[in-house]
C-alpha positions as CSV (number, residue, x, y, z in Angstrom):
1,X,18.1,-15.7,11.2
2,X,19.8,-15.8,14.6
3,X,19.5,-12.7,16.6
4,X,23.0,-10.7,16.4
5,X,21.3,-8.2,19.4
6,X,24.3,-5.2,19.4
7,X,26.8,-6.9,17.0
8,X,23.6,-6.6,14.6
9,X,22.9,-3.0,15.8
10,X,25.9,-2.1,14.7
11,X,26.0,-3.5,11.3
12,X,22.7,-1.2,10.9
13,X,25.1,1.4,11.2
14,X,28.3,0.5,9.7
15,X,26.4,-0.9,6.1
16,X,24.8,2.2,5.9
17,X,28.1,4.5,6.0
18,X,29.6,2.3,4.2
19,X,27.6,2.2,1.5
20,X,25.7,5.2,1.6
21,X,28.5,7.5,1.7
22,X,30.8,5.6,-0.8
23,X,34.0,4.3,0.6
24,X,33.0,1.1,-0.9
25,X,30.5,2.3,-3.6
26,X,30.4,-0.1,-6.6
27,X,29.8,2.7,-9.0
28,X,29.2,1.1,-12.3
29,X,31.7,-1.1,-12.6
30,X,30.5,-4.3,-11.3
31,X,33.1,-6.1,-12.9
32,X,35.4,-5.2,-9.9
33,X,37.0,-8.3,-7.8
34,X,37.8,-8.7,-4.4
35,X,41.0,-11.0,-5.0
36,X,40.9,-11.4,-1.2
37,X,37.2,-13.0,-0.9
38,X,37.1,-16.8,-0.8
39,X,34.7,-18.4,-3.6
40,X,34.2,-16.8,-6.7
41,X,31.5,-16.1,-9.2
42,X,29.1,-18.6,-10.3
43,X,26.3,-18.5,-13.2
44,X,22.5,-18.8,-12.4
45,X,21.4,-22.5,-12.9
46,X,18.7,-22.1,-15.4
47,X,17.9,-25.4,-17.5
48,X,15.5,-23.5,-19.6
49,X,17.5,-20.3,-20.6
50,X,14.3,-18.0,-20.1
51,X,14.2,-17.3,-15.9
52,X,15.5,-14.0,-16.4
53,X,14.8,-13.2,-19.6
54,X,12.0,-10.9,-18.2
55,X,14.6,-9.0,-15.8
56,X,16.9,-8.7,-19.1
57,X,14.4,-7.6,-21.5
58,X,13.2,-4.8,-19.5
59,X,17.0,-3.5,-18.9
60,X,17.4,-3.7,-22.9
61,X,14.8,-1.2,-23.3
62,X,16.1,1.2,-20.5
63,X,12.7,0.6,-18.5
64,X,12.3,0.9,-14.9
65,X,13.5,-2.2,-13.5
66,X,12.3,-3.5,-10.3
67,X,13.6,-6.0,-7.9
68,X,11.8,-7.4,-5.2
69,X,14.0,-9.3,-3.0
70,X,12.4,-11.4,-0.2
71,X,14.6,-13.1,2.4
72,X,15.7,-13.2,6.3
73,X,18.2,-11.2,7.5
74,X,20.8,-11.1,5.0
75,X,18.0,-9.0,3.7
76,X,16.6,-7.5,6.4
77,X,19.2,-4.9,7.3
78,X,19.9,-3.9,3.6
79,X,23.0,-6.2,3.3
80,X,23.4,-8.1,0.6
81,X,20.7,-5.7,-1.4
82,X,23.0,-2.3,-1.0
83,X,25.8,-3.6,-2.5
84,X,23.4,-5.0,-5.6
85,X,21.4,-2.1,-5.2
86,X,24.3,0.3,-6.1
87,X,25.7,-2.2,-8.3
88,X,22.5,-2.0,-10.8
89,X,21.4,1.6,-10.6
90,X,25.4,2.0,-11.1
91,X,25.4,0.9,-14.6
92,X,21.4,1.2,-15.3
93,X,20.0,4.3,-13.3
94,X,18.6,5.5,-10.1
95,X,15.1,4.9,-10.1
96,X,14.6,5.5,-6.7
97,X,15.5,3.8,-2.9
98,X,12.0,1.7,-3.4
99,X,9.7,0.1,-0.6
100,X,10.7,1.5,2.9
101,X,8.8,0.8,6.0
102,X,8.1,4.2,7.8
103,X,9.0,3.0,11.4
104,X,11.1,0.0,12.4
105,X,9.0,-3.0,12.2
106,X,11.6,-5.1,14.6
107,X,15.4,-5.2,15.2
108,X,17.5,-5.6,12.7
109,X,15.4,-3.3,10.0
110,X,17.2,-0.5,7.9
111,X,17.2,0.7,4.8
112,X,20.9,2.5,3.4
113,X,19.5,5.1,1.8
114,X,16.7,5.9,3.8
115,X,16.1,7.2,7.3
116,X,13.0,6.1,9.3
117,X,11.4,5.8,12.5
118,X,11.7,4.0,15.5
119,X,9.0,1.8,16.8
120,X,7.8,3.8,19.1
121,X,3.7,3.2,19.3
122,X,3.8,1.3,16.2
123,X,3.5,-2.9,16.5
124,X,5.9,-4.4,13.7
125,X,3.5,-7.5,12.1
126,X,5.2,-10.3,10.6
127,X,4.9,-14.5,10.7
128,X,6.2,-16.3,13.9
129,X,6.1,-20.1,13.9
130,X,4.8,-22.3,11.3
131,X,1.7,-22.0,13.0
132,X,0.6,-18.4,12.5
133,X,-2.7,-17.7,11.1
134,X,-3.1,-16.6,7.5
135,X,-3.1,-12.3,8.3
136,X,-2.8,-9.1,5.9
137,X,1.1,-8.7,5.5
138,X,1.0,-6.8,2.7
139,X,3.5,-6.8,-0.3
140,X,6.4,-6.9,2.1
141,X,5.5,-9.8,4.3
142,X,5.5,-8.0,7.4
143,X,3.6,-4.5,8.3
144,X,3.6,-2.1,11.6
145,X,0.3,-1.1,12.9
146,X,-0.6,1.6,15.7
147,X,-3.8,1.7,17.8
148,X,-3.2,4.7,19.4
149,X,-1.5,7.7,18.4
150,X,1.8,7.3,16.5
151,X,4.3,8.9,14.3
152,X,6.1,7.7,11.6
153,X,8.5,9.1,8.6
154,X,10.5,8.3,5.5
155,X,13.5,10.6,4.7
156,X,15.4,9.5,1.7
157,X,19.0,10.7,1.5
158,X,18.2,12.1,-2.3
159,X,15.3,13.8,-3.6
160,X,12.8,11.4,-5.2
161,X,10.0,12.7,-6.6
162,X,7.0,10.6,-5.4
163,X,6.1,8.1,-2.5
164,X,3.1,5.9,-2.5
165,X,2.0,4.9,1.1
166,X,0.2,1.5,1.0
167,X,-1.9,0.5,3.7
168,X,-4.5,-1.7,4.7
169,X,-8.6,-0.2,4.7
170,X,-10.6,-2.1,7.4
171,X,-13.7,-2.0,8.9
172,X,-13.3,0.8,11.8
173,X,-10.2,1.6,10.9
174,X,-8.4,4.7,11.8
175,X,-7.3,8.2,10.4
176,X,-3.7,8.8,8.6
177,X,-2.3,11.9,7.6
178,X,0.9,12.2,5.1
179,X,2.9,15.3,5.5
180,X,5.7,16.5,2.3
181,X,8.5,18.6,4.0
182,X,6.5,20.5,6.5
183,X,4.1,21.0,4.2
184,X,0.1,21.4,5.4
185,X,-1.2,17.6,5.8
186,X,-3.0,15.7,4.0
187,X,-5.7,13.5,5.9
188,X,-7.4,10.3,4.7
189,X,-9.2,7.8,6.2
190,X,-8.5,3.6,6.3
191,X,-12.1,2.7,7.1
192,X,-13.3,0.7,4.9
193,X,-14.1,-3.5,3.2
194,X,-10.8,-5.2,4.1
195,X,-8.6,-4.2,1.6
196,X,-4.9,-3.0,0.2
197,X,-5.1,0.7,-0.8
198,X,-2.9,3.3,-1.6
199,X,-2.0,6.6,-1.6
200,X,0.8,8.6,-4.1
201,X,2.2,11.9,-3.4
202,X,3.9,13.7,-5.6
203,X,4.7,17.7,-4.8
204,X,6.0,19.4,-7.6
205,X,10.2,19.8,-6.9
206,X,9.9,16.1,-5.3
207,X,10.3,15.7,-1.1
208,X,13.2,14.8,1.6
209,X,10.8,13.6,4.0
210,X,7.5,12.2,4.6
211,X,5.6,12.3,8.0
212,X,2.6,10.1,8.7
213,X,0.7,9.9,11.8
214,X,-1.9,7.7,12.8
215,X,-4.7,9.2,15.0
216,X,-5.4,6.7,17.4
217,X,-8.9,6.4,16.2
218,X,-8.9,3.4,14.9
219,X,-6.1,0.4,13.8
220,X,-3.7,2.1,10.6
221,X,-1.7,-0.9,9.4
222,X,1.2,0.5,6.9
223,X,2.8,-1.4,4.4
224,X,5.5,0.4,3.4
225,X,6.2,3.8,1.5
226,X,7.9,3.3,-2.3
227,X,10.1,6.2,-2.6
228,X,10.9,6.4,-6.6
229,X,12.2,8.9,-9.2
230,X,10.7,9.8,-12.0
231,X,13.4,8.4,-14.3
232,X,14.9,5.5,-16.3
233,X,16.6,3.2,-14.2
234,X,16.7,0.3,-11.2
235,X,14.6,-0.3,-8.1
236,X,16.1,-2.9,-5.7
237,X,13.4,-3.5,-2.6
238,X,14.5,-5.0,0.5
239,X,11.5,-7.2,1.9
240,X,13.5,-9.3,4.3
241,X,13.0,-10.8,8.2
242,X,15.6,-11.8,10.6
243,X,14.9,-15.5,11.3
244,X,12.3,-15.8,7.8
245,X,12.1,-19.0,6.0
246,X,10.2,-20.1,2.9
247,X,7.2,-21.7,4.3
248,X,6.5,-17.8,6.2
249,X,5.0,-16.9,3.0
250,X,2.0,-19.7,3.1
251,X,0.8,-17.3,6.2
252,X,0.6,-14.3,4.3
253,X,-2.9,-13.6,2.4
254,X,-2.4,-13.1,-1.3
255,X,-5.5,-11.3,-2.0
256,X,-4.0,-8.2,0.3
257,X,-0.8,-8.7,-1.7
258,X,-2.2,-8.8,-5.3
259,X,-2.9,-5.0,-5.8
260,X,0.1,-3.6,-4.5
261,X,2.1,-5.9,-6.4
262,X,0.4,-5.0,-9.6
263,X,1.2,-1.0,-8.9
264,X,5.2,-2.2,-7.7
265,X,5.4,-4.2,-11.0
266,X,8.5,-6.3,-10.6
267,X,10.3,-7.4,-13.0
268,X,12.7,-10.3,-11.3
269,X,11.5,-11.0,-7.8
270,X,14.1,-12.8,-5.6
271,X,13.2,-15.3,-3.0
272,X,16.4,-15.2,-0.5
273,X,15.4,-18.1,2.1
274,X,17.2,-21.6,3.2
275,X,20.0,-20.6,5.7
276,X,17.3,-21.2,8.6
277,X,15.8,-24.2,6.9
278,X,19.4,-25.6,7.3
279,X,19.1,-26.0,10.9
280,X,17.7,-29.8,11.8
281,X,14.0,-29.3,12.0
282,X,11.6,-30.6,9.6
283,X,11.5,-33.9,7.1
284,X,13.0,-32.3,4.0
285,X,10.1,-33.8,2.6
286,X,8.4,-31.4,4.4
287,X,9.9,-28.6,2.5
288,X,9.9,-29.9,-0.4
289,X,6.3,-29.6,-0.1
290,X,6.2,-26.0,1.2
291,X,8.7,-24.8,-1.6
292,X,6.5,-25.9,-4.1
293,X,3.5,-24.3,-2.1
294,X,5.4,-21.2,-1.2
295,X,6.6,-21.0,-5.3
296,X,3.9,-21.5,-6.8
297,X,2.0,-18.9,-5.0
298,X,4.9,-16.2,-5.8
299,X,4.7,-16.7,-9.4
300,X,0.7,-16.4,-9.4
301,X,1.0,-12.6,-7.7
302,X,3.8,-11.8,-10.0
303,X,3.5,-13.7,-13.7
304,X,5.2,-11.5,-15.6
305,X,8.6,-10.9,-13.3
306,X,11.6,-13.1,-13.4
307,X,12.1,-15.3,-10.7
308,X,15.9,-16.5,-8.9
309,X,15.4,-18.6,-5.7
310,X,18.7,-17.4,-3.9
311,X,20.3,-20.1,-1.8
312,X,21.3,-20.6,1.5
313,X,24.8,-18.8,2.8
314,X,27.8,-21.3,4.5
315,X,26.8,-21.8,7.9
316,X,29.2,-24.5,9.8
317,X,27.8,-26.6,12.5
318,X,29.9,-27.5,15.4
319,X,30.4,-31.9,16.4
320,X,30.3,-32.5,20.1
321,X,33.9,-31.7,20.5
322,X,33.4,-28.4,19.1
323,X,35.0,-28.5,16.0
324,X,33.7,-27.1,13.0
325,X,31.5,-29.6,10.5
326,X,29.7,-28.9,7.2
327,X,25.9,-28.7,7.6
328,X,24.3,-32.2,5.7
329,X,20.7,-30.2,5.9
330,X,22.3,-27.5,4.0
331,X,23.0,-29.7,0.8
332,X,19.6,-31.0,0.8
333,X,17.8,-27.5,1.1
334,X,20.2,-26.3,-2.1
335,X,18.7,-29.7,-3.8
336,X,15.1,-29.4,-3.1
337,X,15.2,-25.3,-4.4
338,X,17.0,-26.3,-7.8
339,X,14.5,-29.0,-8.4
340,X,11.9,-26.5,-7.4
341,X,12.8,-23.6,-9.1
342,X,13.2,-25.8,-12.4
343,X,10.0,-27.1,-12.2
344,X,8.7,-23.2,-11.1
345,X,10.6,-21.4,-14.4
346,X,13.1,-20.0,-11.9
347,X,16.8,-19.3,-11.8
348,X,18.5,-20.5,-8.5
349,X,21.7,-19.3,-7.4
350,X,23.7,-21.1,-5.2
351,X,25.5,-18.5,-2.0
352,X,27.1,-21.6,-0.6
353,X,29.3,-22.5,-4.1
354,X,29.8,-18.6,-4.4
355,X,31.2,-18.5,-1.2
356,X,33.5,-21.4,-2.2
357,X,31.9,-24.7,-0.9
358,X,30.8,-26.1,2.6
359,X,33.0,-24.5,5.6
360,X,33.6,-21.5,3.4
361,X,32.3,-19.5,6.0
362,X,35.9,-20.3,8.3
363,X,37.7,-18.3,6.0
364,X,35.4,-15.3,5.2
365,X,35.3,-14.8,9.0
366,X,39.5,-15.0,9.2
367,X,38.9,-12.6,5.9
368,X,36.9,-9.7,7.8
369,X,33.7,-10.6,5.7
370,X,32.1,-12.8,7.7
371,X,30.6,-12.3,11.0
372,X,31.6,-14.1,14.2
373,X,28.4,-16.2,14.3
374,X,29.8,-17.6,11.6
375,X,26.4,-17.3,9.8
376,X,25.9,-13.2,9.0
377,X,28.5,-10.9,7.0
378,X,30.3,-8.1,7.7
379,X,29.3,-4.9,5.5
380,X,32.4,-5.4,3.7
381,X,31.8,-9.3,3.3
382,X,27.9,-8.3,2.3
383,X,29.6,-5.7,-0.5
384,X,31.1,-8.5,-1.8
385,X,28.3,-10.9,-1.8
386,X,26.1,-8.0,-3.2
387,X,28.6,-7.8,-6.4
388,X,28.7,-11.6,-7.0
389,X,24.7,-12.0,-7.1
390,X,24.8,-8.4,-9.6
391,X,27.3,-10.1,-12.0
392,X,25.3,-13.7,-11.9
393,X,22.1,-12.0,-13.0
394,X,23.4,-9.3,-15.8
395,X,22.9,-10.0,-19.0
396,X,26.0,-11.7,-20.8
């Protein structure tokens, strides 16, 4: 979405205290209110009763539960995920922080429960423009990649006991080396047919940290680290990009994705897209036609999972005097996914009713919850939001 530049830096910093260290933790009870928010809870438009029953059915029987949340940068920074995130392992388990990127792949990136690099030598990968060539993205939709010599790391803020590293084999690719907690490294090599691999480590008495460095002896494209626990319990991923939209996703090459999907195993992924797509642009016809795409190809790499399309948030336009004017775009983009996601087997969730109708967004930002831009949240505006999408998609 729309760069924040150091108001967004700062919400890196401020969601992860926040959450993290529990002045706001939703514990278990995700039954809580915020009698101040505007909106209210709304129930997950599902015609045929069955979009989640996947997601449900695997919380019955006290599996590990995965979700996989795409999106843009209500996403990207861990926002609206933490809150859910804590929500779900609150009341189901911890299963683990889930799939990290090792060094910041651009602005905007973090993870609350997990430290990781800066950029440094690595080159964060990702689609830009509706023109980008079909590339390995990997199961994230957006990689870093070093040439020369670089270092990454992962450092969860609780033990987990495992972390598999995927990455992208290539012809002349380069060396990678993972090192547990100091521990002597371990080397291995991406050279190879063009391919997703990966690599699990798992020291008896779990790790705190995991180093990887990339020679410089050859490309290492990195797709992310999954940092899980070997226990009952929930797994909320954070896959999103500032500025992402739906149609991204027709860039990114399935066959790289397919294997590392199959080891993440979701069951409910979440597609979190349509706040950009409400800006004027394209014939909605247009989208439309990439939803459909864009769907279609999500449900192929993940058959089994659940799937919720999770609608655009409130974002008020401004009439050439200024003054403040509901977005008509936005009403059509909530109509094409709810067509889309019936005719897909999905749930779709409607933000901009949950946030309490067109030009909500004036009053979460006179509430503290919404962000000046009058398109992001705060972290307390994100907890919220975080605890409206849990109690939509809990079983009743």
């Amino acid at each position: 979405m729309l760069a924040r530049r150091r108001l967004g830096a700062l919400f890196v910093v401020v969601s992860c205290v926040v959450v993290s260290c529990g002045a706001l933790a939703l514990g278990d009870d995700v039954g809580a209110q915020a009698p101040e928010a505007p909106g209210a809870d709304v129930a997950v438009h599902d015609p045929s009763g069955r979009a989640l029953r996947a997601f449900h059915g695997a919380l019955a029987r006290g599996e590990r539960t995965r979700v996989l949340v795409w999106g843009a940068s209500h996403v990207s920074e861990d926002g609206i995920t933490a809150p859910l995130r804590v929500a779900l392992q609150g009341r189901y388990g911890d299963a683990g922080p889930g799939l990290v990127m090792p060094a910041r792949p651009f602005p905007l990136y973090a993870h609350a429960r997990v430290a990781i690099a800066e950029a440094d030598r690595w080159r964060g990968l990702r689609v830009s423009g509706r023109s980008a060539r079909r590339d390995a993205f990997g199961p994230a939709g957006f990689a870093i990649e070093a040439r020369e010599p670089a270092r990454a790391f992962v450092a969860p803020s609780a033990r987990v006991d495992s972390a598999r590293v995927f990455y992208l084999a290539q012809p002349g690719g380069g060396r990678l080396t993972l090192s547990v907690d100091g521990a002597p490294p371990r080397e291995l090599s991406t050279r190879g047919r063009r391919a997703a691999r990966s690599e699990r480590v798992a020291p008896d008495g779990g790790l705190m940290r995991l180093d990887l460095v990339a020679h410089g002896d050859g490309p290492v494209r990195l797709f992310g680290v999954s940092l899980e626990r070997d226990a009952p319990g929930v797994i909320v991923d954070a896959l999103g990009a500032p500025g992402a939209r739906m149609g991204d996703r027709l860039a990114w090459d399935d066959e790289v994705m397919r294997a590392p999907l199959a080891a993440l195993r979701p069951d409910l992924v979440v597609l979190s897209y349509g706040t950009n797509e409400s800006a004027p642009g394209r014939p909605i016809a247009a989208y439309r036609a990439e939803l459909d795409e864009a769907l279609r190809r999500a449900r192929a790499l993940a058959p089994r999972a659940s799937c919720l399309i999770l609608g655009p948030s409130d974002w008020p336009a401004r009439d050439r005097r200024g003054a403040f004017i509901a977005r008509a775009r936005a009403a059509e983009v909530i109509a094409a996914q709810r067509e889309a996601a019936a005719r897909h087997g999905c749930g779709h969730l409607d933000l901009v009713a949950l946030m309490g109708g067109p030009l909500s967004m004036l009053r979460w930002v006179e509430a503290g919850l919404g962000a000046s831009d009058h398109v992001h949240f705060t972290p307390e505006g994100h907890r919220v939001v975080g605890a409206r999408i849990a109690r939509a998609i809990l079983p009743r």
